[in-house]
DRENTOR-892599 format. One record per residue: residue in one letter; x, y, z of N, C-alpha, C in turn. Coordinates in pm, whole numbers, padded with zeros to 5 digits, always signed. Atoms other than C-alpha are relative to their C-alpha. Example, Ala and Ser with C-alpha at 12.3 -4.5 7.8 and 13.67 -1.06 7.14 Angstrom:
residues 2
A+00089-00119+00000+01230-00450+00780+00090+00120+00000 S-00082-00119-00006+01367-00106+00714-00077+00109+00073 
This chain:
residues 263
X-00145-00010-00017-05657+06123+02852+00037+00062+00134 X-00059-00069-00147-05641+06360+03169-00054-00132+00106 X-00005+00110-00101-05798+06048+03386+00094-00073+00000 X-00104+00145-00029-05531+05835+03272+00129+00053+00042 X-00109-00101-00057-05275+06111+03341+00006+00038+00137 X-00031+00047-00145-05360+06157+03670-00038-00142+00084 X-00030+00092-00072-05384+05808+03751+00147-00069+00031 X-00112+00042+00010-05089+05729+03616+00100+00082+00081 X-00070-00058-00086-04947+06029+03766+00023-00008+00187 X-00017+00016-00121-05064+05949+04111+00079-00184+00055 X-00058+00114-00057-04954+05556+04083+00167+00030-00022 X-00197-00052+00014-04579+05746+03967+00045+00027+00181 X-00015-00095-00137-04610+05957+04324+00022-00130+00096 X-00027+00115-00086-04688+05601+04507+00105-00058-00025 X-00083+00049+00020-04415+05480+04336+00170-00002+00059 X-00161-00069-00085-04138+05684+04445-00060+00001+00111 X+00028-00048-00140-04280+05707+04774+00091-00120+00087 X-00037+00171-00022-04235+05296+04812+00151+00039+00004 X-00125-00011+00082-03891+05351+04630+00078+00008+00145 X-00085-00087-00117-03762+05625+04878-00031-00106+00109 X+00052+00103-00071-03929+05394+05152+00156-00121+00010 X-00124+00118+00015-03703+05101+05075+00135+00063+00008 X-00159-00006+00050-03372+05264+04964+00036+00058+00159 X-00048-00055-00169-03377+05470+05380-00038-00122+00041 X+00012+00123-00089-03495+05116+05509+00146-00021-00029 X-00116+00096-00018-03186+04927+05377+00165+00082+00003 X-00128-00108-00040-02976+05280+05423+00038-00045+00143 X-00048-00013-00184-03061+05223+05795+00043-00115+00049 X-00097+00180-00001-02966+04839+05776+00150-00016+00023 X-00154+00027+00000-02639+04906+05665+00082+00082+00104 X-00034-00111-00106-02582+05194+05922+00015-00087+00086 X-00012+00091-00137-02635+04910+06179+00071-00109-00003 X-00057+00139-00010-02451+04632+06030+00130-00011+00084 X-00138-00025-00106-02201+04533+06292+00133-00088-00053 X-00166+00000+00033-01830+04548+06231+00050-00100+00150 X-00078+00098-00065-01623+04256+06423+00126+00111+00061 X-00059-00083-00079-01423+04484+06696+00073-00065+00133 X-00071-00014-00157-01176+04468+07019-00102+00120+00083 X+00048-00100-00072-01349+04607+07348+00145+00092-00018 X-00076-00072+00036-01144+04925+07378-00055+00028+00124 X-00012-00096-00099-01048+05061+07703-00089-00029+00151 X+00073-00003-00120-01262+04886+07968+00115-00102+00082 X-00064+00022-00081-01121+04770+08279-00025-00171+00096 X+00022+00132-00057-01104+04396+08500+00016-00125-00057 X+00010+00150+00029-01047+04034+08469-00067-00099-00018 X+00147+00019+00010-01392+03946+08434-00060+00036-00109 X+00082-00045+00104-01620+03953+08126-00132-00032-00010 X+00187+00020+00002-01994+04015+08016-00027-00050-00143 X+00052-00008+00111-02125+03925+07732-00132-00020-00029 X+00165-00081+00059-02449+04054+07543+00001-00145-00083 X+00009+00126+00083-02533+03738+07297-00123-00002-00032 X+00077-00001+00116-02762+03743+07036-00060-00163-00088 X-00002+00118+00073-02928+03429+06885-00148+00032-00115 X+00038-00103+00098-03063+03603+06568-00151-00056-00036 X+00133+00059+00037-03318+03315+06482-00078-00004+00066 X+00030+00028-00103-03409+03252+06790-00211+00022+00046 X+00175-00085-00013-03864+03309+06940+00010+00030-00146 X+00061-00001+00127-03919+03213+06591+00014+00079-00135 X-00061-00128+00043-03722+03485+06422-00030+00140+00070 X-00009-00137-00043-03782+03755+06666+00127+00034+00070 X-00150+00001-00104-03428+03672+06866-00002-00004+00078 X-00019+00046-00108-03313+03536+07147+00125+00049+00081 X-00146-00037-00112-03063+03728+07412-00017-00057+00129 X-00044+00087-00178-02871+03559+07715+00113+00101+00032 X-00131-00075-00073-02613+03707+07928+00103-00068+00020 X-00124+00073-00026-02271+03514+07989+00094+00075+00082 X-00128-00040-00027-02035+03586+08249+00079-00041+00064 X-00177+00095+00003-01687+03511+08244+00067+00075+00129 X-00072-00061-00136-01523+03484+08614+00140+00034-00048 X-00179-00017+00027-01148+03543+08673+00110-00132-00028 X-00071+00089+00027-01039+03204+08595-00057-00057-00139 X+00089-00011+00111-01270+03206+08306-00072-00099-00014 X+00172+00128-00031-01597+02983+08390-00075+00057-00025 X+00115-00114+00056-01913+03121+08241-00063-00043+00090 X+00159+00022-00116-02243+03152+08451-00076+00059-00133 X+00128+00024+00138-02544+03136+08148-00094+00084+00071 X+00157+00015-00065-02858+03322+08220-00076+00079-00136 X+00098+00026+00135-03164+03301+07945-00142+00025+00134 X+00109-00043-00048-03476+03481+08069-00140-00048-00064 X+00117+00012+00025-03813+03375+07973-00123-00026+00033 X+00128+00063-00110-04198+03351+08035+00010-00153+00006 X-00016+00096-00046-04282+03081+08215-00214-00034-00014 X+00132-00001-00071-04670+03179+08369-00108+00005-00101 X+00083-00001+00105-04823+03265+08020+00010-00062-00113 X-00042+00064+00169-04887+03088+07681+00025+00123-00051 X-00029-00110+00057-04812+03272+07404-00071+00054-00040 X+00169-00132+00037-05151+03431+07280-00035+00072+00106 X-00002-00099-00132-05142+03548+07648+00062+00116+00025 X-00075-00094+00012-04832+03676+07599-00027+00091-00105 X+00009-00107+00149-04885+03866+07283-00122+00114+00028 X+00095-00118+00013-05185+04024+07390-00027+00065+00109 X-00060-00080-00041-04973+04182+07644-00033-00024+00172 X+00070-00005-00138-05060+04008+07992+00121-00061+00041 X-00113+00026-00080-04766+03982+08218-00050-00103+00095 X+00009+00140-00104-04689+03671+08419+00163-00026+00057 X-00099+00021-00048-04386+03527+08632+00112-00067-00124 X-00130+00091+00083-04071+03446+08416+00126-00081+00062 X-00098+00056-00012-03799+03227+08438+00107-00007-00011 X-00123-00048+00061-03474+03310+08455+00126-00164+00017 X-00059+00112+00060-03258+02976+08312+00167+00020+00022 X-00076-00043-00043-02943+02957+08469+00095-00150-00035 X-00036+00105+00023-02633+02729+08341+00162+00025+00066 X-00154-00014-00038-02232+02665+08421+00099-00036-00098 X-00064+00059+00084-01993+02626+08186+00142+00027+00063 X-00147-00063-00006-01598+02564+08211+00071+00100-00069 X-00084-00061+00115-01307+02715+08082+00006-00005-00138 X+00018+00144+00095-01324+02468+07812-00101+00022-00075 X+00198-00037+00030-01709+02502+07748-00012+00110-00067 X+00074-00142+00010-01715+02878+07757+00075+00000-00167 X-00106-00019+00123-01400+02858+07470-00065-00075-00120 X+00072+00079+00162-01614+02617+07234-00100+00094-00028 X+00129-00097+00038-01922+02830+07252+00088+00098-00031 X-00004-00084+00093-01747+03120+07173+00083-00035-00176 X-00104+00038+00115-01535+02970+06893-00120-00060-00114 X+00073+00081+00094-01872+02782+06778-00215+00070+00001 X+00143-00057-00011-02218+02936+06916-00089-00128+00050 X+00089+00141-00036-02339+02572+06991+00007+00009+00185 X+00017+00013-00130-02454+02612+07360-00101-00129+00021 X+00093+00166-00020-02601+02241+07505+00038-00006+00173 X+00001+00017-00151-02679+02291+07870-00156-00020+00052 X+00148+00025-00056-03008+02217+08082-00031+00136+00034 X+00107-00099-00016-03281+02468+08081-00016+00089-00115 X+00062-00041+00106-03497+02647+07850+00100+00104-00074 X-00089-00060+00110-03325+02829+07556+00140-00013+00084 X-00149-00014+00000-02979+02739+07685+00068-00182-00095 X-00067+00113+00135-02961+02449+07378-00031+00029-00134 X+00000-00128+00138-02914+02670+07054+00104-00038-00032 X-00124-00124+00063-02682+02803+06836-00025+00114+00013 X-00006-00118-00037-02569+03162+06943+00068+00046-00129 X-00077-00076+00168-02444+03452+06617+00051+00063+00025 X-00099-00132+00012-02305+03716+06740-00012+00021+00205 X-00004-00052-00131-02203+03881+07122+00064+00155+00002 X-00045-00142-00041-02126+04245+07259+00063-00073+00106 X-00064+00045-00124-01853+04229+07525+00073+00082+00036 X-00098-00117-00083-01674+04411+07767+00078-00086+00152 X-00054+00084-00138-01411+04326+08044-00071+00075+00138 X+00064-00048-00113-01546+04403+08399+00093-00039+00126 X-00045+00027-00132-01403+04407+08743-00085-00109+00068 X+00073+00101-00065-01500+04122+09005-00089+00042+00079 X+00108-00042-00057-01690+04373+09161-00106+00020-00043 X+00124-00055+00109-01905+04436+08881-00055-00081-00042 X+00026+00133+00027-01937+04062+08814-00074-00053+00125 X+00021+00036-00131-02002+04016+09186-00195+00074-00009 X+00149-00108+00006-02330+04324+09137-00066-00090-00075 X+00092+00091+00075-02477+04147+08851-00011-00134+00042 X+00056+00059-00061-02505+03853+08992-00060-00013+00107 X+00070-00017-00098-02656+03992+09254-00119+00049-00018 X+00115-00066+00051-02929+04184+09047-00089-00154-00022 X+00065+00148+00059-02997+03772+08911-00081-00044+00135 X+00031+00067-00119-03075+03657+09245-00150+00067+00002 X+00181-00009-00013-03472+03826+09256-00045-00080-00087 X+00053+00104+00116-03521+03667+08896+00020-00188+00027 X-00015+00166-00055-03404+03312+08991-00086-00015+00097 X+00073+00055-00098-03588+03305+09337-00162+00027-00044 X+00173-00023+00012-03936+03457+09218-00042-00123-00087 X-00010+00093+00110-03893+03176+08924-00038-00116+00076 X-00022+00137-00094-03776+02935+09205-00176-00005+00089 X+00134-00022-00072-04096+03063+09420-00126-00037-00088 X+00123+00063+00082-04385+03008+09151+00016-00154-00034 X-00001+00146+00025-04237+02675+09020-00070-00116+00122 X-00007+00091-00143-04264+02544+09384-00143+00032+00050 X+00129-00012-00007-04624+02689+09424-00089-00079-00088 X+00076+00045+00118-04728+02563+09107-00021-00169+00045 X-00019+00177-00001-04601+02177+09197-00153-00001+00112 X+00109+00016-00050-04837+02252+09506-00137+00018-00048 X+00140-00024+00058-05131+02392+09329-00046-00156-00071 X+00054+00121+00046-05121+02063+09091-00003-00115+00073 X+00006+00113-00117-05084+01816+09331-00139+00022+00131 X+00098+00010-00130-05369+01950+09576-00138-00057-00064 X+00125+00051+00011-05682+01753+09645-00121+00059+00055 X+00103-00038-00070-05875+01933+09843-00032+00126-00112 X+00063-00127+00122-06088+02219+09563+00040+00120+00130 X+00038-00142-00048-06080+02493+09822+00182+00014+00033 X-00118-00012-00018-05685+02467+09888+00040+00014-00158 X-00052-00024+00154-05630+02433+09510-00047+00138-00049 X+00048-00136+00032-05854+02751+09455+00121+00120+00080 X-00050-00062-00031-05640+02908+09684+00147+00036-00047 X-00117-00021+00087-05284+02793+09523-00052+00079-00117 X-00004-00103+00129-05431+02949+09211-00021+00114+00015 X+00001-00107-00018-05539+03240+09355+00160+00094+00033 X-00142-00062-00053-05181+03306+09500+00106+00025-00155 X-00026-00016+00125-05064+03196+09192+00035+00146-00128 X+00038-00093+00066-05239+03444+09003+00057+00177+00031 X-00009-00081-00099-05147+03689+09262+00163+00058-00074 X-00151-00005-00005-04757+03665+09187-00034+00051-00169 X+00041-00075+00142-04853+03770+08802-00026+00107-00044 X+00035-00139-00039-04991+04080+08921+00061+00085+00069 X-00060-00043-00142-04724+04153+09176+00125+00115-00090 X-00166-00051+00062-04499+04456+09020+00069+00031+00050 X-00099-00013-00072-04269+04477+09268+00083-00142-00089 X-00042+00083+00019-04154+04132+09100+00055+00029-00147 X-00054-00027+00152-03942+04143+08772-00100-00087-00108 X+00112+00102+00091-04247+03980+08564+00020+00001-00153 X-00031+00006+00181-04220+03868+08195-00081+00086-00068 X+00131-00099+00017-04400+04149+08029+00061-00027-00181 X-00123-00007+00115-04294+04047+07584+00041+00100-00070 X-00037-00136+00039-04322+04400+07517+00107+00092+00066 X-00021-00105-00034-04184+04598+07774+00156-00101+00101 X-00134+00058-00117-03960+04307+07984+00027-00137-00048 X+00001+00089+00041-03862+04034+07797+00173-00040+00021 X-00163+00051-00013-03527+03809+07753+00121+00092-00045 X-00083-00092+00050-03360+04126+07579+00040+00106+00098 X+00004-00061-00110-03466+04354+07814+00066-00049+00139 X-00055+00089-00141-03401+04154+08119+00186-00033+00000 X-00114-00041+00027-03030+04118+07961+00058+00158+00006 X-00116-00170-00011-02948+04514+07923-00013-00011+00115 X+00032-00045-00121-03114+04553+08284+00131-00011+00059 X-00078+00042-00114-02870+04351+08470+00159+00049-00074 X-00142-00073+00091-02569+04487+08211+00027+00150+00098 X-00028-00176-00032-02649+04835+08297-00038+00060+00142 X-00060-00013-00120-02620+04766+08674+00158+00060+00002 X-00166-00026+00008-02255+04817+08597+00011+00079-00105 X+00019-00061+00131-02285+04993+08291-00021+00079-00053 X+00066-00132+00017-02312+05355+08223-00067+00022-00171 X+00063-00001+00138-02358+05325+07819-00122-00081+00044 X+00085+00093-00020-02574+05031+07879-00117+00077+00052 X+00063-00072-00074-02775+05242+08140-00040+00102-00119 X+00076-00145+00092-02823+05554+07875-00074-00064-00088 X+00056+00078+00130-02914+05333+07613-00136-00039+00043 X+00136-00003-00006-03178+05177+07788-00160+00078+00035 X+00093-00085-00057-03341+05507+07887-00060+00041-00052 X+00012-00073+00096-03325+05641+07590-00037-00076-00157 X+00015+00093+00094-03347+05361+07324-00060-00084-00048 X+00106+00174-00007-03565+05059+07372-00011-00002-00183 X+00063+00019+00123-03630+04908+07032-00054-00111-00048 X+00103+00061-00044-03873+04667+06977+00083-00160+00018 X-00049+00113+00040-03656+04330+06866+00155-00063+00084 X-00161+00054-00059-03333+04138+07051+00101+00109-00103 X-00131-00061+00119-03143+04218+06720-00007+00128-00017 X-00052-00181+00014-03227+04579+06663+00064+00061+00120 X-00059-00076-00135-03131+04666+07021+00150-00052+00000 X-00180-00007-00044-02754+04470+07025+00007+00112-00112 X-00080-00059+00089-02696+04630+06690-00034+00138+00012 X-00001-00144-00019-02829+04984+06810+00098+00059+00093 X-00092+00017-00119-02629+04921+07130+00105+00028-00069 X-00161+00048+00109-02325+04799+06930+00044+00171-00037 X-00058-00180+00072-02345+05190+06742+00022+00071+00094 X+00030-00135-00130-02411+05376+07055+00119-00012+00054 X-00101+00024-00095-02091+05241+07199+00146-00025-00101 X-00100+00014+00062-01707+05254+07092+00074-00150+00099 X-00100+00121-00121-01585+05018+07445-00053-00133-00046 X+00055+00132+00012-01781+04724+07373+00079-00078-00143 X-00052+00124+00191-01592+04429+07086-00160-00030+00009 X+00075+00052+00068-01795+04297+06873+00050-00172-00072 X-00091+00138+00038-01739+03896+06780-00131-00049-00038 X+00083+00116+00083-01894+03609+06578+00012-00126+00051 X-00035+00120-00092-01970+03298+06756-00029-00152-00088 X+00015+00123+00090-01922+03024+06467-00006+00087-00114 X+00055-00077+00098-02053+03088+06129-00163+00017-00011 X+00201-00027+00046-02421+03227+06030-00007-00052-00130 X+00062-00011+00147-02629+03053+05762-00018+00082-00071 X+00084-00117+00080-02749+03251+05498-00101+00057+00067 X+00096-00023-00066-03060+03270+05636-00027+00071+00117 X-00034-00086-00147-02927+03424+05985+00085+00129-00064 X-00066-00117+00082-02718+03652+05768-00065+00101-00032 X+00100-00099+00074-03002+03781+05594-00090+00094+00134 X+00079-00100-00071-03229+03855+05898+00053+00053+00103 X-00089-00081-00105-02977+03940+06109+00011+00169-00052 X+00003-00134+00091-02907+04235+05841-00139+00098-00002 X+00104-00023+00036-03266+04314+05789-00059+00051+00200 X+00113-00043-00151-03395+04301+06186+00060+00128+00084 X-00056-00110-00008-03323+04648+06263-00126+00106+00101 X+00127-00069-00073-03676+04771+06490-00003-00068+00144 
């Protein structure tokens, strides 16, 4: 009888442990679920937006940046590797990324937000988008961030244009050499390189935010968290200025792990 008493007693102890376990997981879920909001109090004729595509890298999520000039035309940009597969990537070896750059009208920008269906050329910019953080910005602040874009586009622009040469050469000792250079630019950290841990399409979004951006800026100093979605919706809390909006409707299915992806 006392063996089965403390077995039973110790599978009770695991029990509640689990229990407690779960009931602070989906405490801290709901702590993060984001409330549909007006920015409050920021300044300019110009807007940013954070954008979230919840399913997105297979359910880990997909963030782009959007920003809206003064006549309201979006400029798209969707960061991703380019230089590594993905077992490369995963087991944490940085390579040159690609930063995916699109245009939309007045027109354009107003369906995507009304619908989340973005259909433009280049990698992840043909989705559905779920949710965005946004804030108005001055043209000067619109003017900076796109000026932070400009290393990511040309290093992008620079490997692509190496690469065409590397495959195209005939001679082995010139091709050894494109790959060596190649290889070279992978290793180069002066260069904004796709790293999926530490510099990825999420990351690479706050960066160029929190050029202009003093929350943005604290947040990422202080915050990092591992997933697209846990970081808008940690963001989202950390901040009162930023709206919060829904870009269409979410399946169930985006509902659920939208709720749930919280690390």
């Amino acid at each position: 009888m006392k063996k089965d008493y403390k077995r039973y007693r110790r599978y009770g102890i695991a029990g509640s442990v689990i229990l407690a376990v779960i009931i602070c997981y989906f405490a801290w879920c709901f702590s993060l679920k984001l409330k549909i909001r007006e920015e409050q109090g920021t300044q300019g004729n110009c807007r940013v937006y954070y954008i979230l595509n919840v399913d997105g890298m297979k359910g880990l999520g997909h963030s782009i940046l959007i920003l809206e000039d003064e006549e309201g035309h979006g400029r798209v940009f969707s960061f991703n590797g380019m230089q590594r597969n993905l077992k490369e990537a995963l087991l944490g070896k940085a390579g040159v990324g690609k930063m995916s750059v699109g245009s939309m009208s007045k027109e354009e920008l107003q369906d995507f937000l009304d619908t989340g269906n973005l259909w433009l050329e280049g990698d992840q910019l043909q989705d559905n988008y779920d949710v965005a953080l946004y804030r108005n910005m001055t043209k000067e602040e619109y003017a900076a961030i796109l000026e932070e874009t400009e290393i990511y586009i040309e290093t992008g622009r620079e490997y692509e244009e190496l690469y065409v040469q590397y495959a195209s050469a005939k001679d082995e000792r010139l091709k050894a050499e494109y790959e060596r250079r190649l290889e070279g630019m992978g290793a180069n950290d002066a260069l904004p390189l796709y790293r999926i841990y530490t510099h990825n399409c999420d990351h690479a979004a706050r960066l160029l935010i929190a050029c202009v951006d003093d929350e943005m800026r604290e947040y990422n100093q202080n915050s990092n968290l591992i997933t697209p979605g846990g970081n808008l919706k940690a963001f989202a809390k950390s901040t009162n200025s930023w709206g919060v909006m829904r870009l269409g409707e979410n399946t169930f299915p985006e509902s659920v792990l939208e709720f749930l992806m919280i690390f």
